[in-house]
C-alpha angles and dihedrals in degrees: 000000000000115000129196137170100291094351141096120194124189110197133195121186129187122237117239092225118026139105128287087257087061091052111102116243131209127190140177136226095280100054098216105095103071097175118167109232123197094233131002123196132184111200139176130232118199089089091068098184089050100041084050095050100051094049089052089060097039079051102058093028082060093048094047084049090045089227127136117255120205132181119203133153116206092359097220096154108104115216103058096274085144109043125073112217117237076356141117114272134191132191113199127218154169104039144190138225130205127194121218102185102175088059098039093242145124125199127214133188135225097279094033116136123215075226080061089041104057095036085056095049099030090068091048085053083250130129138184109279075215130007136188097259083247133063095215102071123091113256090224077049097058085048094052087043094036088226126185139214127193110261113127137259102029154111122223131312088276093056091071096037113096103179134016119178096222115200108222127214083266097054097248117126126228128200103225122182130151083281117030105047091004095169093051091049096058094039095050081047100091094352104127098241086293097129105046143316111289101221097175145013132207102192129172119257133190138201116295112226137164116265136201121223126234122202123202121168115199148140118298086224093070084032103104095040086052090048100053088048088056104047074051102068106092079217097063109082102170121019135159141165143233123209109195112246103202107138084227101069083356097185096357092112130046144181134220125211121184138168135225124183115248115198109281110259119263085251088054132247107334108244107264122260122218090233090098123200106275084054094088077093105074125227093247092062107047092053096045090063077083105121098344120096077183083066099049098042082053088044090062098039083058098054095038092055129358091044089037076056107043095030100119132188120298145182118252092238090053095047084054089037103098148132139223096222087062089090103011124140123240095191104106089201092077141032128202113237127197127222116179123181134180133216135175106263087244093062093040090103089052086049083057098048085050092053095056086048101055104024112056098041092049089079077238122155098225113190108186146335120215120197124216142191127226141184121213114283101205098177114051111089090216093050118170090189114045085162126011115304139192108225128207108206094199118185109195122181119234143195112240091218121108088257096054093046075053097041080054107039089055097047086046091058095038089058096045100062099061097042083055099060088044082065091251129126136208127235116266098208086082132084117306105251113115116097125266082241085059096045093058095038091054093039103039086180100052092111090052093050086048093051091055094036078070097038086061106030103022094158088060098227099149098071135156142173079264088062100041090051098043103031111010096043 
């Protein structure tokens, strides 16, 4: 263990000769990426000088070396985008944030949690403007990823966020807003940790205020229509939607849930809890809809009636305030894996259609499916919504066996397609199994982001598994 003023670093080298049970191994949420790395480092954050300096000389250690370098924190992508192959790899930790309520803004350092997050604003009466739909994930990591939540009405996580300091391959370090910087800002958006370390954002936030919850059950067919008219109401200020995901009428229903402030208590906004506000479903439920289309007819009778009738009021930092392991599974045998994909509102029915093409017929235990509203996010380079977009956030359970990673990797492909030629795209933090073709169809703009991938960073040193599959393949 290295040890500095304020600052703990673990370290794990490597050795140059040994056998392959002596090589350090990294993986992601999914487990199913196992990749070695040169060096990995987990560092805290809160001593900034020091956190800075050491970067700078793994940095250049890495370049002399002419091995990749990548920074994550809880590593829940799930095809590698945070790890660097045969690289040096650093997992951040232990954060700050910092309010700025004049300007309506917190700031939050490399390690910071959106858990640190909400505990440091919940007690000032503030909240996220938007906020990573769980509380695990490092806020410099939903910037790299672009991630969204489900407050209304917004566009993903870089919309609200008005400065990063980005760490160059040289170790300098650049200001970049929609304004100073602005190409760098976009690029570093989205951009997978490729262009620099983020070693700070300054994001928007908003009050935090107790909402009451709206139910409405309807065909998935009126859904989007009804959707739009409900992010439109100045009054809403979350909403999502459920689609149910019993092979028999499999996405043929769906429920609304929207939010509307009631007045704050005499005795003030209740703390927030860590239950979150999808967590009315118990755990016990959820997993048992494994191999029991029983369990998932049951599963959606419970959320469209008994949880629309015993939902109470919540803060907005409680609804956010979740979790993975809310609904996680122990059974070492499976993973759950995450697709998302985004349409235009006007071509939500076809997505439908599509689905009930692909899903049922992959043998794939499919969970849940969660829908999103976005607004259009014009800056990132790797945008996912050009124009507004409905999302749908989908959980399926695999086997972690070589026939279920083929049984998804066809199905992945086999959805894509037709949500391509709807104009919409699919999310790039998951695995890595769409084509290069795809790739390139979803995100019209990818050749550009590699070319000046190579203007900022032409020794290459940023690199992932995302990189090595898409560019250096």
């Amino acid at each position: 263990m290295l040890k500095g003023a304020g600052t703990l670093i673990a370290a794990s080298v490597a050795p140059s000769v040994g056998s392959a049970e002596q090589r350090v191994i990294v993986n992601d949420a999914s487990r199913l990426n196992p990749t070695p790395v040169a060096v990995h480092l987990t560092v805290r954050t809160d001593a900034e000088a020091e956190f800075i300096a050491r970067l700078r000389t793994e940095l250049q250690t890495a370049a002399a070396a002419k091995r990749p370098f990548a920074v994550a924190v809880a590593r829940h992508s799930m095809g590698g985008q945070s790890i660097p192959r045969d690289g040096t790899a650093i997992t951040a930790t232990t954060g700050t944030c910092e309010i700025d309520s004049g300007r309506m803004t917190f700031r939050a350092s490399a390690g910071t949690t959106w858990r640190d997050v909400i505990a440091s604003l919940d007690k000032a009466g503030y909240s996220p403007a938007v906020m990573q739909s769980n509380n695990d994930f490092g806020v410099a990591s939903t910037f790299c990823v672009n991630a969204h939540g489900w407050p209304v009405p917004y566009g993903p996580f870089g919309s609200t966020v008005r400065a990063i300091r980005l760490m160059m391959a040289d170790g300098s370090i650049l200001k970049c807003t929609p304004e100073e910087n602005s190409e760098l800002f976009g690029l570093a958006m989205g951009g997978y940790g490729l262009f620099g370390v983020v070693l700070d954002v300054e994001a928007a936030l908003v009050p935090n205020v107790l909402l009451k919850p709206t139910f409405e059950k309807m065909p998935s067919r009126d859904f989007a229509q009804r959707f739009l008219a409900v992010v439109g109401d100045e009054h809403v200020k979350m909403a999502y939607g459920r689609m149910s995901v019993a092979r028999h009428g499999f996405f043929e229903e769906a429920l609304l849930g929207s939010y509307r402030p009631l007045p704050t208590p005499a005795e003030g906004l209740p703390q927030a809890t860590s239950k979150g506000s999808l967590s009315t479903l118990s755990r016990d439920i959820y997993r048992a809809q494994i191999g029991s289309e029983v369990a998932k007819r049951a599963r959606w009778l419970a959320e469209t009636k008994l949880a629309t009738m015993t939902s109470g009021a919540a803060t907005r930092n409680s609804l956010m305030n979740e979790p993975v392991a809310n609904l996680a599974d122990w059974d070492m045998s499976r993973t759950d894996i995450l697709h998302e994909y985004f349409v235009a509102p006007e071509r939500f029915a076809e997505f439908v259609h599509a689905c009930q093409e692909v899903i049922p017929a992959s043998g794939l235990e499919f969970l849940n499916v969660t829908l999103r509203y976005l607004k259009p996010d014009p800056q990132n380079v790797l945008a996912y919504a050009r124009e507004r977009r409905i999302s749908a956030v989908m959980s399926f359970s695999q086997s972690v066996t070589p026939d279920g990673e083929y049984k998804m990797l066809t199905m992945t492909e086999a959805l894509i397609d037709p949500v391509v030629a709807l104009g919409g795209a699919f999310y790039l933090p998951y695995r890595l199994h769409a084509r290069h073709d795809q790739v390139r169809a979803a995100y019209p703009r990818f050749d550009e982001f590699v070319e000046r991938k190579k203007y900022y960073d032409p020794g290459l040193l940023f690199r992932n598994l995302l990189w090595g599959t898409y560019v250096d393949a």
